[in-house]
Each structure stands twice: as C-alpha cells, then as structure tokens.
LUMDO-394746 format. One record per residue (C-alpha): residue in three letters; x negated, y negated, z negated. Coordinates in nm, 3 decimals, always signed. Layout:
node code = ALA | east = X | north = Y | up = Z
...
// end
This chain:
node code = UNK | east = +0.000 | north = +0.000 | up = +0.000
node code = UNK | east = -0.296 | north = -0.211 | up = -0.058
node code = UNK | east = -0.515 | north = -0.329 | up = +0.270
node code = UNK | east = -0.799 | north = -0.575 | up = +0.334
node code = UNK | east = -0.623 | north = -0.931 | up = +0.361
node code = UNK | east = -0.657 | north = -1.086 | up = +0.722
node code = UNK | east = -0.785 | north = -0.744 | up = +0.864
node code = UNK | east = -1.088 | north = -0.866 | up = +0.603
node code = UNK | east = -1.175 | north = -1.199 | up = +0.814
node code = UNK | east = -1.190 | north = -1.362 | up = +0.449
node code = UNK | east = -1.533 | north = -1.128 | up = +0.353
node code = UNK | east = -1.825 | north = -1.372 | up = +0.304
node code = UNK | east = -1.623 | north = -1.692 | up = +0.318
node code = UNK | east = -1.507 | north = -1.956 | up = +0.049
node code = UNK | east = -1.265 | north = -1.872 | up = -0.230
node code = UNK | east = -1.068 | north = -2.054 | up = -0.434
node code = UNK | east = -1.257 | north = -2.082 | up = -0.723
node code = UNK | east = -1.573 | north = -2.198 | up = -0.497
node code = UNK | east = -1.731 | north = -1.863 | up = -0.451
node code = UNK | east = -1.817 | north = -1.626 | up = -0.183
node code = UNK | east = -1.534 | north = -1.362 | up = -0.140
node code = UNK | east = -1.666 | north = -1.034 | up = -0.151
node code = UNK | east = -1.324 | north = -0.812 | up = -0.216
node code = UNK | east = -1.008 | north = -0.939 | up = -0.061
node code = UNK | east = -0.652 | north = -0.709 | up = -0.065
node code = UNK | east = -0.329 | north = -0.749 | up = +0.018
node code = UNK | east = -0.043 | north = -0.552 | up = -0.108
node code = UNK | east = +0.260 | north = -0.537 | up = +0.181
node code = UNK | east = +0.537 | north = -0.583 | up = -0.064
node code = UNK | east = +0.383 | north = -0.901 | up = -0.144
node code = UNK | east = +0.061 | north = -0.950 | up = -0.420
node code = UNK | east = -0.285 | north = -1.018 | up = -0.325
node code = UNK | east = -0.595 | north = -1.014 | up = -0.563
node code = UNK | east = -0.909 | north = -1.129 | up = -0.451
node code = UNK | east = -1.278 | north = -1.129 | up = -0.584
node code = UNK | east = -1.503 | north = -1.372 | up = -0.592
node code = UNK | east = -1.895 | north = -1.401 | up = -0.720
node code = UNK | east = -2.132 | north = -1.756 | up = -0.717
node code = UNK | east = -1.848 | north = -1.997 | up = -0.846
node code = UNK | east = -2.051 | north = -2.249 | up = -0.976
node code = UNK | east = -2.124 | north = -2.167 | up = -1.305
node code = UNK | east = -1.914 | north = -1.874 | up = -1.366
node code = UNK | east = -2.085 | north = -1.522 | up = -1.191
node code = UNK | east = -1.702 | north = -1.374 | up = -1.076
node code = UNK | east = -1.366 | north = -1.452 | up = -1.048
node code = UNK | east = -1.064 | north = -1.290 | up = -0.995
node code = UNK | east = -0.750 | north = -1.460 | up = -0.819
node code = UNK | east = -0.411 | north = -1.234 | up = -0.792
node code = UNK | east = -0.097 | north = -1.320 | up = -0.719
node code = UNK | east = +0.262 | north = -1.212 | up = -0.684
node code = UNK | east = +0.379 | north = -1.396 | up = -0.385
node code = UNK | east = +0.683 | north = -1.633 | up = -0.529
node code = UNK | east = +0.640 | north = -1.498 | up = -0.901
node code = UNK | east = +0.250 | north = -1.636 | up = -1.041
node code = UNK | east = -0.098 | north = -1.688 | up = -0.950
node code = UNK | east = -0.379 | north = -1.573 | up = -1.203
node code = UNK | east = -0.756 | north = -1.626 | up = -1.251
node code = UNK | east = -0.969 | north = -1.451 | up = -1.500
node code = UNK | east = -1.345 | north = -1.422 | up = -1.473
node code = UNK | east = -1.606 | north = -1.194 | up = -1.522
node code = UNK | east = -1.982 | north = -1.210 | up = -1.593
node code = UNK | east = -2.121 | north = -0.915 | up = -1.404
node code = UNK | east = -2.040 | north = -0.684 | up = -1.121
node code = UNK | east = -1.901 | north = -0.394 | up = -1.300
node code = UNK | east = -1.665 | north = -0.600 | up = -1.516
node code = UNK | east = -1.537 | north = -0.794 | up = -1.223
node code = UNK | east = -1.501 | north = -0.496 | up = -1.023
node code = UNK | east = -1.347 | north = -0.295 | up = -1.338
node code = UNK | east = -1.072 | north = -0.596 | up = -1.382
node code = UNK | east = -1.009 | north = -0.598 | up = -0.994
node code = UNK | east = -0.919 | north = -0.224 | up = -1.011
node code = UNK | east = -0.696 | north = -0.294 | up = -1.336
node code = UNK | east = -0.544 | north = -0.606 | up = -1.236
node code = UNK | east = -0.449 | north = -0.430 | up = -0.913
node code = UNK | east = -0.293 | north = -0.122 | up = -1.065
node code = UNK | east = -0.092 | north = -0.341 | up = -1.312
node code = UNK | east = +0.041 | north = -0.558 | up = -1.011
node code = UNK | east = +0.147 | north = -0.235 | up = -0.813
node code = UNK | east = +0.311 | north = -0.143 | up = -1.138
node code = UNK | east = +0.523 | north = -0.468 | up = -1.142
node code = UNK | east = +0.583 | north = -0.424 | up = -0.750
node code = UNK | east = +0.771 | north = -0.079 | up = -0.831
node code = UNK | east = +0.881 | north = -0.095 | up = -1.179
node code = UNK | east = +1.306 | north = -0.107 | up = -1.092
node code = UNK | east = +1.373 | north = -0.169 | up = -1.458
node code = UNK | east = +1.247 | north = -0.517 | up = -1.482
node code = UNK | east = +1.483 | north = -0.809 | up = -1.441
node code = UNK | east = +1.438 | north = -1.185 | up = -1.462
node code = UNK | east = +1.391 | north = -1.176 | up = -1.877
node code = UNK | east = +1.111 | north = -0.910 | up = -1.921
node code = UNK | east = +0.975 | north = -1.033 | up = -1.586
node code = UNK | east = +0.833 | north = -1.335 | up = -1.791
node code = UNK | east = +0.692 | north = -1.124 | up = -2.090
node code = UNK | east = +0.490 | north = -0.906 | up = -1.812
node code = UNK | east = +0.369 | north = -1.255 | up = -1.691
node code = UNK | east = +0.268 | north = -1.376 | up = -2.023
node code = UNK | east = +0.135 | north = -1.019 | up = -2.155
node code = UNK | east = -0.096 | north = -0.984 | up = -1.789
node code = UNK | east = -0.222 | north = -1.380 | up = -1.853
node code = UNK | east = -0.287 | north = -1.301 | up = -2.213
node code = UNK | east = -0.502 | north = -0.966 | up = -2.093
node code = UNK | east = -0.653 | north = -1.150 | up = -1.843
node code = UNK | east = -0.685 | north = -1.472 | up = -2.008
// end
C-alpha cells in the first residue's frame, strides 16, 4: 500500500525541514511520511501526514533511530488508514497520543 512518492523523483532533493530527502513514501489511501537528514542543526527529520487529518515532525539524531521511527510512524499511520472503529472523537486522541510519541 505504501510506494515511493513521485515514482521517487523527491530522492536527493530539499525537504521541508531543509534537509536532503533520503526516504520518501506514499500511502494510496492518502498518508505520506518522509525522511530527511542535514536539516541544519538537527541530523534527521521525519515529516508524515494524513492527507486532510494532520501533518507531524519529530526528529532523530542518528540513522538507526530515524530509520526505526520511519518504520513505526508508518505502521501506526497504516493502522489509522484501516482501523473502521475510529470516528471523529477518538480520531483526535490518536492525533494527540501519535504527537505526544513523536513529540
């Protein structure tokens, strides 16, 4: 469900948060997280989204954390994507729980 943003034309180029994207994915029922490193002085971030619903940033000071809240991030946003149960109400507690994980 997840595939490379733009057919990956955003590898190497600038992020949002200043930095050189090096991980870029879409998700086709609507999310996108990206990974960035070199953003000024912070080593990584990482920007997700679900389109219409929030935008997040955390950041990360090496590789392997970056990459490990990437692959956590993601898995929590499929989560959301398929999880029937939610409505409006707990919709906002998974926002504020996922920004106060990923602060």
């Amino acid at each position: 469900m997840w595939s490379e943003y733009d057919g990956g034309k955003t590898i190497g180029s600038e992020g949002t948060e200043k930095g050189k994207i090096i991980k870029d994915k879409e998700h086709i029922h609507g999310a996108r997280i990206t990974l960035e490193e070199g953003c000024g002085n912070i080593p990584f971030a990482i920007t997700c989204g679900n389109y219409g619903l929030m935008v997040h940033t955390s950041f990360a000071n090496d590789i392997t954390e970056a990459l490990q809240k990437f692959k956590n991030m993601q898995k929590e946003i499929n989560d959301i994507l398929f999880d029937d149960h939610h409505k409006e109400n707990s919709l906002t507690g998974w926002i504020e729980q996922f920004i106060n994980k990923y602060g």
